[in-house]
C-alpha positions in Angstrom: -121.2 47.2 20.9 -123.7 49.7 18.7 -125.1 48.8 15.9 -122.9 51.4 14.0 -120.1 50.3 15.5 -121.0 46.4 14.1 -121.7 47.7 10.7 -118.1 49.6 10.2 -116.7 46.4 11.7 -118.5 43.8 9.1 -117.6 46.2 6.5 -113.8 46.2 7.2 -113.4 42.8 7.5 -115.4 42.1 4.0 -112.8 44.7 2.6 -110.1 43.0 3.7 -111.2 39.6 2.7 -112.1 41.1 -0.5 -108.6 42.6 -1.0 -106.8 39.3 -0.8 -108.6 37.6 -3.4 -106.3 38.5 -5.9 -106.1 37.6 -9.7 -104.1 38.5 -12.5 -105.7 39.1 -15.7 -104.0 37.7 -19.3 -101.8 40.7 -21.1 -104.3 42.1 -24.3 -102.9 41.0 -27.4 -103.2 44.5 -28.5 -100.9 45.4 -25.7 -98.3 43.0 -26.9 -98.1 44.2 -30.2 -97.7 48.2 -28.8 -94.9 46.4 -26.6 -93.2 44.9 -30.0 -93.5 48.3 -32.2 -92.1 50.5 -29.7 -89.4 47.9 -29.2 -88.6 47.9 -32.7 -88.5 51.5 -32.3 -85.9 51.7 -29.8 -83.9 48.7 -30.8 -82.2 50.9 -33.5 -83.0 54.8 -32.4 -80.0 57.1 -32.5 -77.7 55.1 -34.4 -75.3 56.7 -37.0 -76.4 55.6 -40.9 -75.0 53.1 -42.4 -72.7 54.8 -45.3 -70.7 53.3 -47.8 -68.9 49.5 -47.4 -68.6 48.1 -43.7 -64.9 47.6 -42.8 -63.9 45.0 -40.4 -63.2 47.8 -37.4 -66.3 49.8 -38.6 -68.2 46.8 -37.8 -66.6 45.9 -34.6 -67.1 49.5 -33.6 -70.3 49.2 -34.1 -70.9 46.0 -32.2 -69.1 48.1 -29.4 -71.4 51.1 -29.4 -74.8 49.6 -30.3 -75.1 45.5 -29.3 -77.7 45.3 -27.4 -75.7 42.5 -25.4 -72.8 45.6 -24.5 -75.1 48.5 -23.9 -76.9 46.0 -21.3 -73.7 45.5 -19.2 -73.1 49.3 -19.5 -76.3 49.8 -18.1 -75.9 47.4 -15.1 -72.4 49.1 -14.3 -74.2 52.6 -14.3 -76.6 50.4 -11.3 -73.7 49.6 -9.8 -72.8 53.0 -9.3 -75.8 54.3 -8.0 -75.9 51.2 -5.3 -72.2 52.3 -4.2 -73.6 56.1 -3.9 -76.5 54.7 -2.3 -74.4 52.6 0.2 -72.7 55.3 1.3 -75.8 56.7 3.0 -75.9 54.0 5.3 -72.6 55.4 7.0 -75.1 58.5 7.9 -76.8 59.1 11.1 -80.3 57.7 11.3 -83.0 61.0 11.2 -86.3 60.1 12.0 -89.4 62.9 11.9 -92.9 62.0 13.2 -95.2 64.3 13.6 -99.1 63.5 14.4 -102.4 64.3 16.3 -103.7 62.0 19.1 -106.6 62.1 20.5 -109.2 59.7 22.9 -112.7 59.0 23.5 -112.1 60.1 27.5 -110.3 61.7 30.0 -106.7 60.3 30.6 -106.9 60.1 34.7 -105.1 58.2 37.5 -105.2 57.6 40.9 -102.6 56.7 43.6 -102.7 53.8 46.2 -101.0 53.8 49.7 -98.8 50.6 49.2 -99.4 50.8 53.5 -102.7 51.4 53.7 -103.8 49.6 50.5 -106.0 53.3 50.2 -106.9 55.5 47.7 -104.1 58.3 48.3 -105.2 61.0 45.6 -108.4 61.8 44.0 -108.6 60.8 40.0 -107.2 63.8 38.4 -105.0 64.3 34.6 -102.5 66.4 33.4 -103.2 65.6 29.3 -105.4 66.9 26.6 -107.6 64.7 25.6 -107.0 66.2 21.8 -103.1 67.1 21.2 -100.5 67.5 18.2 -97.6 66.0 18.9 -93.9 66.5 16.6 -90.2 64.5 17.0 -87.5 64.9 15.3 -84.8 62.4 16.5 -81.3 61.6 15.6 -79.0 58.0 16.1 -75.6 57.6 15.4 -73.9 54.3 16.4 -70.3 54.0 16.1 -70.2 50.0 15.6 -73.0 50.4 12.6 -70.7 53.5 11.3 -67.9 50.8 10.8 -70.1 47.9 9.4 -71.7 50.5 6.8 -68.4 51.7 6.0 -66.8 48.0 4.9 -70.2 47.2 3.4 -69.6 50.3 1.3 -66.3 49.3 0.1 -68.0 45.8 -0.4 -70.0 47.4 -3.3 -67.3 49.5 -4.7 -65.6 46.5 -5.4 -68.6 44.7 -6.8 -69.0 47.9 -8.8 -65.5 46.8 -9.9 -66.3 43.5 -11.0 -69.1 44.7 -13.5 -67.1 46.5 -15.0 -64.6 43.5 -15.8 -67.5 41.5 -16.7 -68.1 44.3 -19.4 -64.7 44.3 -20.7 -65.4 40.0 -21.2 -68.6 41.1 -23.3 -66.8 43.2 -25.6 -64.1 41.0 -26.1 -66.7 38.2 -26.5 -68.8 40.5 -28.9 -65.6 41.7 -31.0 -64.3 38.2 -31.5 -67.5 37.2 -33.0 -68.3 40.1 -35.2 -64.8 39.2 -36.4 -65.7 35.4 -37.3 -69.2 36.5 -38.7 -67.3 39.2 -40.5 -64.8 36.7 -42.7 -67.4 34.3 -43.0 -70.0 36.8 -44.4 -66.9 37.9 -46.6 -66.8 34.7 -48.3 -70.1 34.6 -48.5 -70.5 37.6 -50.8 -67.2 35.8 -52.9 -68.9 32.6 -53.7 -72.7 32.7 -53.5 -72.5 34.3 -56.8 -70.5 31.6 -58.0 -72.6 29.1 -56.6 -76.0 30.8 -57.7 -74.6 31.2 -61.5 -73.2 27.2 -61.0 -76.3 26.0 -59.8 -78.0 27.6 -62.7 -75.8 25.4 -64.7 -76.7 22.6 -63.3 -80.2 23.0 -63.4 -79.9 23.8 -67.6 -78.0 20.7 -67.9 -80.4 18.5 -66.0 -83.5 19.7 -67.9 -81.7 19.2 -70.7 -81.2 14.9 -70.1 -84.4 14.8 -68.8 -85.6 16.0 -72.4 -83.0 13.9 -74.5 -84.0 11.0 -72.0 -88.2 11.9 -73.1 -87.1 11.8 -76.5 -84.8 8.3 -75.9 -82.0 9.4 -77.3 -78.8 7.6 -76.2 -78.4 5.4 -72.9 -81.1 5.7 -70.6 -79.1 4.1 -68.1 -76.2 6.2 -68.8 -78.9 9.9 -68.9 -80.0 8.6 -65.4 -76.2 8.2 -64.1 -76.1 11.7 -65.6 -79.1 13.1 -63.9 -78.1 11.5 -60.4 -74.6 13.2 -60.5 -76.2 16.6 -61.6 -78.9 16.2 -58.3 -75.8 15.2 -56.2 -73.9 18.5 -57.5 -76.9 20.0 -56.9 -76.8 18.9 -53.1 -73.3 19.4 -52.8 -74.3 23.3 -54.0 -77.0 23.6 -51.6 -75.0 22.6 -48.8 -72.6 25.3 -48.9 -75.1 28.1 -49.8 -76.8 26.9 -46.7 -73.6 27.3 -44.7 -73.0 30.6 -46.1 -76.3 32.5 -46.3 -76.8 33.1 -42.9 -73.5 35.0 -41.9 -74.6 38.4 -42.7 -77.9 37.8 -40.9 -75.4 37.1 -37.8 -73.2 40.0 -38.4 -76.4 42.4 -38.7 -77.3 41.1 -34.9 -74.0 41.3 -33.8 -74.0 45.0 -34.9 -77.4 46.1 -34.2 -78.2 46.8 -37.8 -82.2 46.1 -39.1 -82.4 42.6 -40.3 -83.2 42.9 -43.5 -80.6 45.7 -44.5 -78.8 45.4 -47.5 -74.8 46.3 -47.1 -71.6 45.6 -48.7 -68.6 44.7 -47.2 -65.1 45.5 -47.7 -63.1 42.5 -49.1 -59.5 41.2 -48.9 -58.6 39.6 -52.0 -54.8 39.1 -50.3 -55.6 36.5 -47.9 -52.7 38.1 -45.4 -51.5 35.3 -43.2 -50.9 37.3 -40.1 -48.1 36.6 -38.2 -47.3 36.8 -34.0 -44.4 38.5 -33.1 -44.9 39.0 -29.4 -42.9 37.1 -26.9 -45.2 34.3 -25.5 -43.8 34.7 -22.4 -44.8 38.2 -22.1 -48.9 36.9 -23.1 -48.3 34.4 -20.2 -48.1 37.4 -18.0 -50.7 39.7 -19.4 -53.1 36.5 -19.0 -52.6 35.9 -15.3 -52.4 40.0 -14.8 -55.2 41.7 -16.8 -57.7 38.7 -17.6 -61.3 39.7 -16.4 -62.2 36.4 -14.8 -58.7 36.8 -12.6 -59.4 40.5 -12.0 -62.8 39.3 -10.6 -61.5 37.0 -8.7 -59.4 39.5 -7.1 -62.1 41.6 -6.0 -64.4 38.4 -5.0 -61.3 37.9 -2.1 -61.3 41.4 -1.2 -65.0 41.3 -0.3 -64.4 38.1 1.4 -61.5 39.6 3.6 -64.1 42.3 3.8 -66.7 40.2 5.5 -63.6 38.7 7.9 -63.4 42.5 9.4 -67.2 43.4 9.2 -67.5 39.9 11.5 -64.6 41.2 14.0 -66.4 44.5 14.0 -69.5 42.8 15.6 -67.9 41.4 18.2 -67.5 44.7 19.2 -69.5 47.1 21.6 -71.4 49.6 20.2 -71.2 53.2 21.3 -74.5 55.2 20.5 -75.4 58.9 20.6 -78.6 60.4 20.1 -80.2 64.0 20.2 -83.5 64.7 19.2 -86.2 67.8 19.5 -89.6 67.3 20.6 -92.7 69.2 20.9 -96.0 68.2 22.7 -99.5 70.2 22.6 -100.6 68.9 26.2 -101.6 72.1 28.1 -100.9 70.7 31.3 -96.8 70.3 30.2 -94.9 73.1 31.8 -92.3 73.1 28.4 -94.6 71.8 25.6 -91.1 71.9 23.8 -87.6 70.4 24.6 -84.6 68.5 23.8 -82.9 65.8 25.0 -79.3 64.0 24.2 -77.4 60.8 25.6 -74.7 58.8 25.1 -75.5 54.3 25.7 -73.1 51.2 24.8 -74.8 48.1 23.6 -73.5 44.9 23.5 -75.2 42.3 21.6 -73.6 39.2 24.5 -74.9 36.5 21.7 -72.4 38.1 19.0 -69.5 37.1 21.5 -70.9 32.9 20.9 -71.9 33.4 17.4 -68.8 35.6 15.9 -66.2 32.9 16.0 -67.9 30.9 13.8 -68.9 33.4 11.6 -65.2 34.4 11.2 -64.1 30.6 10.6 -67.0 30.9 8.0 -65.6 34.1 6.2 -62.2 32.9 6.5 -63.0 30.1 4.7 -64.1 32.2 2.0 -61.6 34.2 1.6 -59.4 30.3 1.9 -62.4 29.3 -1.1 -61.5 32.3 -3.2 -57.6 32.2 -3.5 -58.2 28.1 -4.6 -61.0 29.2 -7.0 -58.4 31.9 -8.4 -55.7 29.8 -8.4 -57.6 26.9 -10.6 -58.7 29.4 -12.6 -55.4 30.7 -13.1 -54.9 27.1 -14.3 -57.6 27.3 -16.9 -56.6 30.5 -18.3 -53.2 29.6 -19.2 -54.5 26.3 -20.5 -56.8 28.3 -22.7 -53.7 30.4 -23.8 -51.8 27.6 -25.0 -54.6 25.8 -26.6 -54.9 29.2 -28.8 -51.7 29.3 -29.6 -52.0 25.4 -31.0 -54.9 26.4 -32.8 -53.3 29.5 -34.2 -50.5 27.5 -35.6 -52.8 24.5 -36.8 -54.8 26.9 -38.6 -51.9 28.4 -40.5 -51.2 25.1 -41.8 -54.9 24.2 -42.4 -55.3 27.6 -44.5 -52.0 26.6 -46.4 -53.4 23.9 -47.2 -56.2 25.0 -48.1 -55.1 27.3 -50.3 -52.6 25.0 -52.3 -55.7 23.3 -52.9 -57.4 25.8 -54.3 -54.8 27.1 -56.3 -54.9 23.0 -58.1 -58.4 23.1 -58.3 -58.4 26.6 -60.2 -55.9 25.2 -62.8 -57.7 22.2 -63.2 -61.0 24.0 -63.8 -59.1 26.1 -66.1 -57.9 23.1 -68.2 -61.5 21.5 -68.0 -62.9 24.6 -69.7 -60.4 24.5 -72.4 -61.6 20.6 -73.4 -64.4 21.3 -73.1 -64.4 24.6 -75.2 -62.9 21.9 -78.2 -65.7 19.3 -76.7 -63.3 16.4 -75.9 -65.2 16.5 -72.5 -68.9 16.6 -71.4 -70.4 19.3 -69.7 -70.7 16.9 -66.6 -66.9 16.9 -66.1 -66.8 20.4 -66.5 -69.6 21.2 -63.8 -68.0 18.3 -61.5 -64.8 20.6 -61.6 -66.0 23.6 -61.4 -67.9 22.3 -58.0 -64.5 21.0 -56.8 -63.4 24.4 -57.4 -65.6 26.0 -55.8 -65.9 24.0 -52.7 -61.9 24.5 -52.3 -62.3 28.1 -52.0 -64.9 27.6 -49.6 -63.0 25.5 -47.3 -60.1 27.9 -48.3 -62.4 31.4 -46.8 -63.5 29.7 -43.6 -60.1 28.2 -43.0 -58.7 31.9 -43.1 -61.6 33.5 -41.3 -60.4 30.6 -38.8 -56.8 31.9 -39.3 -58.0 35.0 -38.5 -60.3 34.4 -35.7 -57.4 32.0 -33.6 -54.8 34.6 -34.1 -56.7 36.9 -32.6 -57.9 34.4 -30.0 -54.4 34.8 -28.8 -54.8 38.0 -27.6 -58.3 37.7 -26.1 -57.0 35.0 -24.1 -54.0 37.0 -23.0 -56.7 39.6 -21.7 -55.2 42.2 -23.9 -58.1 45.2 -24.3 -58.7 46.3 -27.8 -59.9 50.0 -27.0 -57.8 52.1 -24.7 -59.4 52.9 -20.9 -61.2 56.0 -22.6 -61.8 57.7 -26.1 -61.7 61.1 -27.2 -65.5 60.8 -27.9 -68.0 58.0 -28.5 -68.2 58.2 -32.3 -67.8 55.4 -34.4 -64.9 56.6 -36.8 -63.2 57.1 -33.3 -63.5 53.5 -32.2 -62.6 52.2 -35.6 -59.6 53.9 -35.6 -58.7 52.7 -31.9 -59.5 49.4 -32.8 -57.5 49.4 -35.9 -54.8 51.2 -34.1 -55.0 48.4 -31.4 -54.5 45.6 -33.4 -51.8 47.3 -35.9 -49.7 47.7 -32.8 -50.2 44.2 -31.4 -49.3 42.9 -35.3 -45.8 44.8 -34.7 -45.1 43.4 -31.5 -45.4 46.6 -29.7 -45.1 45.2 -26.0 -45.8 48.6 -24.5 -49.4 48.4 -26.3 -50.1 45.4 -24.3 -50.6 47.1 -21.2 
């Protein structure tokens, strides 16, 4: 070997050993933070402003249209698309182009041996260039791959199918909490008011024992009993503006808005209690009919009858046909261009020991999915008729609740006027008023409860709150077809279900 030809050889091989010493460098900080700014950026780009009070169906239509969570499934059914387009190419003919130059260091000779004499026959001698172009352009159509492409095809249409049922559980999911963030961020504006101008109270009335108890006047033991049932109010206060602070945080991530936004909501000073006309029965149906888990599962046993057929189709011969064009620079070729066709069968002979076990195996699937649909059949009703015990036990907890709260608002009421004539202390008074108060708490969460289960009815009947398409995407649109939606299902209206 030549020296030249040592050197290229050393150098390739310290290239290639150089290439696979790989490493992977830490991401800049300053590349992080460009990340997180242009994320911000895009988090809420495009979005219609924020105008006026937020409705309960504005904000749902919002959580529809911009949750991140929604436009993430929309985005894996518009992949899901594209791999069903994309599968149907495989049902295509295979077309392969090459074209090239070859070349070699010598002549391409031969000679010929008598197989007699064990003699040379014929002098060396060539017919090729030693320098040529060369060009094909072949085509491969196989019948048997034709009909394994084609079920594999349908395979994905129907996975495209369950995306979009996944999709329809997110929005469900999404509107149902938007809707319990939604009352509970309602209360919140009612009462942390209150509980702000209470607190304030309390903190008055504690600064003012701890002065009389400076000063000695009265008790001490009695001004420390004092103080410790102020803190304890004081707890008791804390604890429930705890509970309540956060829910508009939630409902501005449920709805895409900017954190630290500042918006009103629309309250309902009725308390409504809403009421189910629609024939159980008929939401028994609708469950095991239009649930998304079901309707999955109904397209998880077509691809597994799918796979039954694609392993009979193997067992098959496969009838090919091919053409392809050709062209070849070698001066010594008497047509340096040409075409050539033919028809084969191939049989794979290891597909006829193999393919009855794979269709024991996708048999069995399809045998696994009907019992998987069937249990979850099961479950579905189960989770139908544990909403309906929750709906009911929620009407009476909110009655409850409510009665309680009507007691505790005349007893405040009377408080105030002994204490306006001082026959009471201002500790009885707060202690009231904090009952008061924590009554219509429990009374706003047990309706936003009420609320929430009575609509839980529905979800778990499948029952889908926008119609199978809109007259455009805007959010005044969806409001009004979510409002519409739910009016309908209030009235009973069984065609609506569908």
């Amino acid at each position: 070997m030549s020296k030249a030809a040592k050197f290229f050889t050393i150098s390739m091989l310290a290239l290639a050993v150089t290439g696979c010493a790989v490493t992977s460098q830490p991401i800049d900080r300053s590349v992080s933070e460009q990340r997180a700014q242009r994320d911000l950026a895009t988090m809420f780009k495009d979005q219609e402003p924020l105008s006026g009070p937020l409705t309960l169906h504005d904000a749902m239509a919002r959580a529809v249209k911009y949750n991140l969570e929604a436009r993430l499934k929309v985005m894996e059914e518009a992949l899901a698309k594209r791999q069903v387009d994309l599968a149907s190419f495989d049902m295509l003919p295979r077309i392969a182009m090459e074209a090239g130059y070859a070349g070699r260091s010598n002549v391409s000779a031969s000679s010929s041996q008598s197989v007699l004499t064990n003699t040379q026959s014929l002098e060396p001698s060539t017919s090729q260039d030693r320098d040529r172009g060369v060009a094909d352009l072949t085509m491969v159509w196989n019948v048997l791959d034709f009909g394994v492409s084609y079920v594999s095809a349908k395979q994905q249409a129907d996975q495209r199918l369950i995306v979009q049922e996944r999709r329809r559980k997110v929005v469900h999911t999404i509107i149902q909490d938007v809707r319990s963030a939604y009352w509970r961020a309602v209360a919140a504006d009612r009462l942390l008011k209150q509980i702000d101008g209470l607190m304030a109270r309390v903190d008055d009335a504690r600064n003012n024992s701890e002065r009389m108890t400076q000063q000695r006047i009265g008790d001490p033991v009695q001004a420390l009993g004092y103080q410790r049932a102020l803190i304890e109010a004081t707890r008791q206060l804390e604890e429930q503006r705890r509970a309540l602070s956060l829910a508009k945080t939630e409902l501005a991530a449920l709805i895409n808005l900017p954190l630290n936004t500042d918006f009103t909501l629309v309250a309902d000073d009725s308390y409504q209690v809403p009421e189910l006309k629609v024939d159980f029965n008929r939401l028994e149906e609708e469950a095991l009919a239009s649930r998304p888990e079901l309707k999955e599962q109904d397209y998880q046993a077509r691809i597994s009858a799918a796979e039954t057929r694609k392993a009979m189709l193997r067992l098959l011969p496969g009838l090919e046909f091919s053409a392809g064009g050709h062209y070849d620079s070698n001066s010594f070729l008497v047509n340096q261009s040409w075409a050539d066709y033919g028809v084969k069968v191939t049989w794979n002979l290891f597909n006829v020991l193999s393919a009855p076990a794979a269709i024991d195996v996708a048999k069995a699937g399809e045998s696994v999915a009907a019992a998987r649909r069937q249990a979850m059949s099961m479950a579905i009703l189960a989770q139908l008729y544990v909403a309906r015990a929750n709906y009911n036990e929620a009407q009476r907890q909110f009655q409850t609740s409510q009665e309680l709260a009507s007691l505790d608002g005349q007893i405040a009421e009377q408080l105030r006027n002994r204490y306006s004539t001082q026959s009471i202390g201002e500790l009885d008074l707060i202690q009231g008023e904090l009952n008061t108060l924590q009554a219509q708490l429990k009374r706003d969460l047990s309706y936003a409860e009420l609320r929430n289960a009575y609509a839980q009815l529905f979800v778990s009947a499948g029952l889908d709150p926008l119609p199978a398409s809109l007259p455009d995407d805007q959010l005044a649109t969806i409001a009004s077809a979510l409002e519409t939606s739910e009016s309908r299902w209030a009235s009973g209206d069984v065609g609506a279900l569908k």
